[in-house]
Every structure is written in structure tokens, then in C-alpha cells.
C-alpha positions as CSV (number, residue, x, y, z in Angstrom):
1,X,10.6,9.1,36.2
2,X,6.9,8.6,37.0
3,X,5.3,11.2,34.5
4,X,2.0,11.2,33.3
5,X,0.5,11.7,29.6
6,X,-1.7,14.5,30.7
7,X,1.5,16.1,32.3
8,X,3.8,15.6,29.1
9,X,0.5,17.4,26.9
10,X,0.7,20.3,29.5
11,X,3.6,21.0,29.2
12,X,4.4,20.6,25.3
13,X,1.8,23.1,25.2
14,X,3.7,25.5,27.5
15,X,6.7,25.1,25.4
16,X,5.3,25.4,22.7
17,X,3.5,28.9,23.2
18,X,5.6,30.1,25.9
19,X,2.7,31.0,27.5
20,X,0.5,29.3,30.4
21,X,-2.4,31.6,29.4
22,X,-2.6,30.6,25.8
23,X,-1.8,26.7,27.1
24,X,-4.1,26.7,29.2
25,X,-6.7,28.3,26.5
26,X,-5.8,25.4,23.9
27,X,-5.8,22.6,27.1
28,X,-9.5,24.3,28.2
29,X,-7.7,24.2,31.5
30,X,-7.4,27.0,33.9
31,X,-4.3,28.8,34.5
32,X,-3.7,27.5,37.8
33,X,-4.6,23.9,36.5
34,X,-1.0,24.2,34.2
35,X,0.8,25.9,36.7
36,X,0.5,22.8,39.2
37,X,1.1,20.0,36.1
38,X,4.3,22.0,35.6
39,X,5.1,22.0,39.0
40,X,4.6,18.8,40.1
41,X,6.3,17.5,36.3
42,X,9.8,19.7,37.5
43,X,9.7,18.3,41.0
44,X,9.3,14.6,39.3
45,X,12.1,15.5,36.8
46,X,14.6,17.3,39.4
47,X,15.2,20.6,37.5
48,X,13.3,23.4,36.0
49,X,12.3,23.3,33.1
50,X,11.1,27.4,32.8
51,X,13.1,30.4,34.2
52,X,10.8,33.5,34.0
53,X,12.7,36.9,33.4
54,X,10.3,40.2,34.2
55,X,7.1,38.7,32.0
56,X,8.4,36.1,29.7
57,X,8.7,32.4,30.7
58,X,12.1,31.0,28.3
59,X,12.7,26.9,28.8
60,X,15.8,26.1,30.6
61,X,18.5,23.7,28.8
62,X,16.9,21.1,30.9
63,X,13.4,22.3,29.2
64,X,14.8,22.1,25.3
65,X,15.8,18.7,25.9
66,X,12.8,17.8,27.5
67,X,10.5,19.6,24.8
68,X,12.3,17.4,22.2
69,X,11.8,14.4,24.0
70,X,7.7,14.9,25.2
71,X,7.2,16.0,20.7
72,X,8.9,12.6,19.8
73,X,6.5,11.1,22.5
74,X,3.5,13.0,21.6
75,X,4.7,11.4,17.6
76,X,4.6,8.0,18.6
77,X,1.5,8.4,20.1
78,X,-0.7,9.7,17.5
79,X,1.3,7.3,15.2
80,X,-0.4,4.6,17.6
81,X,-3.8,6.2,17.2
82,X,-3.6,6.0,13.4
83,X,-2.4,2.1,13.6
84,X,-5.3,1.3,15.9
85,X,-7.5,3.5,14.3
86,X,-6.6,1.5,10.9
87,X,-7.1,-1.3,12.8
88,X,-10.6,-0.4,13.4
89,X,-11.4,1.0,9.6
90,X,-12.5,4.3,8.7
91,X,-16.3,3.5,10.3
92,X,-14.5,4.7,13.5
93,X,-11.6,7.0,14.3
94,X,-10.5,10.5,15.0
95,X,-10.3,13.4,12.5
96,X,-8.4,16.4,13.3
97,X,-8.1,19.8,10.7
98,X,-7.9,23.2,11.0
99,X,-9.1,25.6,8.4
100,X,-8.3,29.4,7.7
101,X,-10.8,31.3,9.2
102,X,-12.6,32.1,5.7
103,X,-13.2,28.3,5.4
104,X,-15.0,28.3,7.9
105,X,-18.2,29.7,5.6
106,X,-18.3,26.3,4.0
107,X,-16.2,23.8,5.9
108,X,-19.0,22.7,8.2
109,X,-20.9,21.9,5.8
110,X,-18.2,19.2,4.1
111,X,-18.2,18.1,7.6
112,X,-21.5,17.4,8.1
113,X,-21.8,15.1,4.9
114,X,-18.3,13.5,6.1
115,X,-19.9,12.9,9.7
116,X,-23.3,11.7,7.9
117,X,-21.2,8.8,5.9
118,X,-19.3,8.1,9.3
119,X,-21.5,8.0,12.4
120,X,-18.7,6.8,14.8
121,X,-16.1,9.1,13.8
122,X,-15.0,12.1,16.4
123,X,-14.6,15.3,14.3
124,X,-12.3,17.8,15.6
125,X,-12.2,21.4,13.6
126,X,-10.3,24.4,14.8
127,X,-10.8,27.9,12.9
128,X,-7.8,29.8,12.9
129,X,-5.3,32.3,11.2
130,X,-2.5,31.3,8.0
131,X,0.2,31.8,10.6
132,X,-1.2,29.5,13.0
133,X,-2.1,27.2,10.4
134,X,1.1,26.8,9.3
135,X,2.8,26.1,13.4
136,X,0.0,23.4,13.1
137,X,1.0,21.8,10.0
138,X,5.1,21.7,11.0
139,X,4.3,20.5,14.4
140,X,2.2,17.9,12.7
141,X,-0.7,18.6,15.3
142,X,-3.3,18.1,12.9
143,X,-4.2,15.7,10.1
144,X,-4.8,18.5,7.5
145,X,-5.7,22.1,6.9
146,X,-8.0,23.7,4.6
147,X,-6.4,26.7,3.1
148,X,-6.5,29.2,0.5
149,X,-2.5,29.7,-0.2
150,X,-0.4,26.7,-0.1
151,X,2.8,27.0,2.8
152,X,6.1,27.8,1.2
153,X,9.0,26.7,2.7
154,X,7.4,23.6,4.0
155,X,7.6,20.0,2.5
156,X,3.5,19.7,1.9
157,X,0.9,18.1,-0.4
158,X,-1.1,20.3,-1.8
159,X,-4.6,18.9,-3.0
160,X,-7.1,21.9,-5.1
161,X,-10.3,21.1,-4.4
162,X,-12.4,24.0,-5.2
163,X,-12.3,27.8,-6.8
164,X,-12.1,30.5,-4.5
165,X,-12.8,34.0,-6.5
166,X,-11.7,37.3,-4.5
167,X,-14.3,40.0,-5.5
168,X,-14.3,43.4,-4.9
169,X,-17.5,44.5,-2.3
170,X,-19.3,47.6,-1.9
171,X,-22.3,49.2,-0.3
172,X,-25.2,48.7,-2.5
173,X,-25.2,53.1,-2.3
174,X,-21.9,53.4,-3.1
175,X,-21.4,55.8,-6.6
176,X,-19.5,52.5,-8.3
177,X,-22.7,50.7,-7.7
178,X,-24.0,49.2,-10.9
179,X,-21.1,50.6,-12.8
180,X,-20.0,47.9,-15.6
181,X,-16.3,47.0,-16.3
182,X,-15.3,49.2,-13.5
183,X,-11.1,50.2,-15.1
184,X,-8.8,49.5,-12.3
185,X,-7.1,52.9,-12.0
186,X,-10.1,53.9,-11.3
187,X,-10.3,51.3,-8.7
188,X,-7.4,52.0,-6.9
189,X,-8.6,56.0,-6.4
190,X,-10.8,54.6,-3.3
191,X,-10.3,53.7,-0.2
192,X,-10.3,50.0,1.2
193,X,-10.2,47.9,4.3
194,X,-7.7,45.0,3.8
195,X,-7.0,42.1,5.6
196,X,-3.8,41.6,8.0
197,X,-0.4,41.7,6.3
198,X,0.2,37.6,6.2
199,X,-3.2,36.5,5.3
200,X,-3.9,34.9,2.1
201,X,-6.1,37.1,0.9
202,X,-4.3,40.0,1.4
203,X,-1.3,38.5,-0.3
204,X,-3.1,37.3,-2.9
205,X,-4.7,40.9,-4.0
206,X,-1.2,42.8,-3.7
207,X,0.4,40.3,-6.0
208,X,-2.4,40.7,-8.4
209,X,-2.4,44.5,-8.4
210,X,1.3,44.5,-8.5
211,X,1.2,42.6,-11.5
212,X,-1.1,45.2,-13.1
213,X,1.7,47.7,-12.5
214,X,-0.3,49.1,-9.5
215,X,-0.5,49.5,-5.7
216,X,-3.9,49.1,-3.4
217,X,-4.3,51.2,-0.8
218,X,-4.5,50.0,2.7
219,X,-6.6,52.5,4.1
220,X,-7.7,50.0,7.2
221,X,-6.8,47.2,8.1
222,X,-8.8,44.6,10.0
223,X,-8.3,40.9,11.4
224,X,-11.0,38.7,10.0
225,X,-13.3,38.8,6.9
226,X,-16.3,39.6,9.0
227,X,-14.5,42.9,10.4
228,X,-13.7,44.1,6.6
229,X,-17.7,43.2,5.6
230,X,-18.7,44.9,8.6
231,X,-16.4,48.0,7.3
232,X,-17.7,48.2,4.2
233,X,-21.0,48.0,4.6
234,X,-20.5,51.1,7.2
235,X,-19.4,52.7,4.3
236,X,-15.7,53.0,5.4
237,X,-14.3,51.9,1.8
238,X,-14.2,49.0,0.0
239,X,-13.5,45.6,0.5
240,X,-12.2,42.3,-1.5
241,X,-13.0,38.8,0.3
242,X,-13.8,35.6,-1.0
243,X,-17.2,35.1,-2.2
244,X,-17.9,32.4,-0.1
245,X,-17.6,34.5,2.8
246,X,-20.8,37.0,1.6
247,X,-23.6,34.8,0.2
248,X,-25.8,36.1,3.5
249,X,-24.8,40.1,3.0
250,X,-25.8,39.3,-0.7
251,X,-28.9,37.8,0.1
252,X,-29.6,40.7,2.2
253,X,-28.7,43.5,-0.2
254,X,-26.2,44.8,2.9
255,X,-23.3,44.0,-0.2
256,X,-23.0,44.1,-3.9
257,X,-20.5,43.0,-6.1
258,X,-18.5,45.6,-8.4
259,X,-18.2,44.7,-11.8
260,X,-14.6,45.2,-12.3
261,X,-12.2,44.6,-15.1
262,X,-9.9,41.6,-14.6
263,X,-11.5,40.5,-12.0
264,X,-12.3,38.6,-10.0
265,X,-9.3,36.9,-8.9
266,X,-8.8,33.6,-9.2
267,X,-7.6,31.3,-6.3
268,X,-8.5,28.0,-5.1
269,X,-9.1,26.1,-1.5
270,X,-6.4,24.0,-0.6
271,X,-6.8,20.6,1.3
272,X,-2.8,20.6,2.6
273,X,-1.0,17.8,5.1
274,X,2.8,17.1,5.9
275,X,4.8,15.2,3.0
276,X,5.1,11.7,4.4
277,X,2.6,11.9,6.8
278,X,0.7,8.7,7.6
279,X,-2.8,9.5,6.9
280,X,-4.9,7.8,9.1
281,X,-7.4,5.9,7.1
282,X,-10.4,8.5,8.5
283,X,-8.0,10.9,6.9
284,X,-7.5,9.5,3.6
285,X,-11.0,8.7,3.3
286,X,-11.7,12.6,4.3
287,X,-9.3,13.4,1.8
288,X,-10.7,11.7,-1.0
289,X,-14.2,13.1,-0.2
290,X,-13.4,16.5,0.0
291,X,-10.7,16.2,-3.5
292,X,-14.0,14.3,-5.4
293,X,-17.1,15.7,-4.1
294,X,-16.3,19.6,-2.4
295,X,-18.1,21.5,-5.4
296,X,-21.0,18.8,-6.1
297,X,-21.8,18.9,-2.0
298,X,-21.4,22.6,-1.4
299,X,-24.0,23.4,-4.1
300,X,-26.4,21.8,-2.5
């Protein structure tokens, strides 16, 4: 079969999100542009690989052997980028992560040292949510992820490489405002605007309430830590996010910090990667910086 590398990406992509919008989103390709790769990669191949029933695309048997095939290629390949990469040392390469979406308040900034040491290394970051995080990490699509909750379920090394308190925020007008060692029942009598059920910080502040015997209200939910800062200082509720996520608001006097008993809660940032995985050496040398220097570089 004559097949081309661009048309093997395309389609893993496909497969992967059974979707030729959110391929072509990920591919910066236009829809049309995937369309035609996964036409003219089923007329090379001889069968279809997709059958579409009312507005769902499903791969074809033909289409689950192929996507097993094109992932073992798309393995070998980026095990051939690490050799030669190696090969090259760590003053050139390729660095792939992703990072939760609250990371991304500080990550730049560890990539900008990084990319200071290393001129000649291509840095790659995508911001995204735990659950695509994880489907990144078990597909092995990126090197590492920074994250606030280690995956469960998933062979992964784990690295802690800096605290991450959850605090609880309020307008700087709200009645609780100035109030110390705020009791938690009476906490829990207000309303608040959570994150998504599945993020880590939303997990993390119902098992810590549920150890306390209690139960948060979810009042509102919203998708990202800027929506729930954007809440609270409305003055729909209040709000617990990391505190690296409201230095600015803090600055500003938009937000204040309740003085609350127990808390805050403690959690740390994760650097995580696939057990086994062959860390390029750009990797492990981004590894080592962020596990030794993180806190030292980030108070700067």
C-alpha cells in the first residue's frame, strides 16, 4: 500500500475522536482537508474504514485493525524521534506536555526558564481538562502532564514538585469578609460555584468536606477556574481554586481570601508520564528541572 505519514496522523486522529471536526481542530486542518486524506487513504487501502449511521461516524472492522496498526506506527515513530533526538543531546529536541488548565497560571513560566537553558529545543504545551489529560497520557501522545491529582487506574510515575493550597474566595464585600477562623458549618450555609464533576479540584474539596462529616453545596457549576473567579466576584457565591490561579484578582482587591478553619487544603502539582516510558533526554532533563527548581523559579 502506498500511504503516507500525513495520511496515517489524519486518520488516527479521526479514530481516535470519532469526529472529523475535533480531528481536524487538533490537525489545524479544515474539515474538508480530513475528509479528502480519509478518502483517498480508503481508496488506497480497498475498504472503508468509517460507516456513518444518522450523525455518528463508528470504524469498520477494517478500521479497528487499521487503528491498531497506524498507533503501533505512530509508537515507533516517536520512539525514533527520542533515539535521534538522544543522538543529538538535550541542546536540541522536541518537548511535548499538556498541563490541567489551572497550570496553566504558572507553567509558562517553567517553560520559559526551560527554553532559556535550551535555545534549540521546540516546546509544545497544550492546556486542557483531567479527562483529556488522562486519553493523552494512555495514548502516550505526550511526554508528560502537569497535574494536580495523580490518574488512578493507570500504570504512571508520579513526580510532586510543588504545593498547590485550595482556598476558599470571596468578594472583598461579602459579610464573611475579614471574619477569622471562619467554623465550617458555617461555611457550608453559603452558596458556591464549583468546578465540573471530574476535575481535580472539585474532587479534591468533596473528599475533604466529606471527611469533615459534611457536604458542599453545588449551587453552580462552571468549566474552568476563570468562570468560577468571574462568579464570585459577581457575587454569585463562593468559590475555592488554587491560589495560583488568583494572585492578579488579589492584587486587584476583585478577591479576598476567607480565613477558614482547616483550611486551606493541601494538594500538590504533579509532574506525571507513562511507567516505562522512554524519556527522551529533553524530557528527562525537563523533568529534573521542574522536580529540583519548580518552587525556587516560580518565586521569582
Amino acid at each position: 500500500m502506498n500511504l503516507t505519514f500525513r495520511q496515517l496522523k489524519v486518520f488516527e486522529a479521526v479514530a481516535r475522536h470519532l469526529s472529523y471536526t475535533r480531528a481536524a481542530a487538533e490537525l489545524h486542518l479544515t474539515q474538508p482537508a480530513v475528509s479528502m486524506q480519509i478518502k483517498q487513504l480508503e481508496e488506497t487501502v480497498g475498504l472503508p474504514l468509517f460507516e456513518q449511521l444518522g450523525k455518528k461516524i463508528y470504524l469498520t472492522e477494517a478500521g479497528k485493525e487499521f487503528y491498531h496498526y497506524s498507533r503501533s506506527i505512530a509508537q515507533q515513530l516517536s520512539e525514533a524521534r527520542q533515539v535521534l533526538d538522544e543522538l543529538k543531546g538535550i541542546q536540541r529536541g522536541r518537548l511535548k506536555i499538556s498541563v490541567a488548565t489551572t497550570a496553566q497560571y504558572f507553567a509558562p513560566r517553567l517553560l520559559r526558564t526551560f527554553a532559556q537553558r535550551f535555545q534549540n529545543v521546540a516546546v509544545s504545551m497544550d492546556v486542557t481538562n483531567r479527562e483529556a489529560l488522562l486519553r493523552q497520557l494512555e495514548h502516550n501522545e505526550v511526554d508528560m502532564a502537569i497535574m494536580g491529582q495523580p490518574p488512578e487506574g493507570l500504570d504512571a510515575v508520579a513526580e510532586p514538585f510543588l504545593q498547590n493550597p485550595l482556598v476558599v474566595i470571596a468578594p472583598p464585600d461579602h459579610p464573611l469578609a475579614g471574619t477569622r477562623s471562619i467554623p465550617l458549618a458555617t461555611l457550608i450555609e453559603e452558596p458556591f460555584i464549583v468546578r465540573e464533576q471530574g476535575s481535580g479540584t472539585r474532587s479534591a474539596t468533596e473528599r475533604f468536606f466529606a471527611k469533615q462529616g459534611l457536604r458542599l453545596s453545588a449551587d453552580m457549576e462552571m468549566s474552568s477556574h476563570e468562570a468560577v473567579k468571574q462568579a464570585v466576584q459577581a457575587g454569585l457565591g463562593l468559590g475555592i481554586v488554587s491560589t495560583h490561579t488568583i494572585n492578579l484578582e488579589l492584587e486587584a482587591k476583585r478577591l479576598v481570601i476567607l480565613d477558614v478553619q482547616s483550611l486551606p487544603i493541601q494538594r500538590h502539582w504533579y509532574l506525571v508520564h507513562r511507567e516505562g516510558k522512554r524519556l527522551s533526554a529533553v524530557a528527562q532533563a525537563f523533568k529534573d528541572f521542574v522536580v529540583a527548581e519548580a518552587p525556587q523559579v516560580l518565586e521569582q
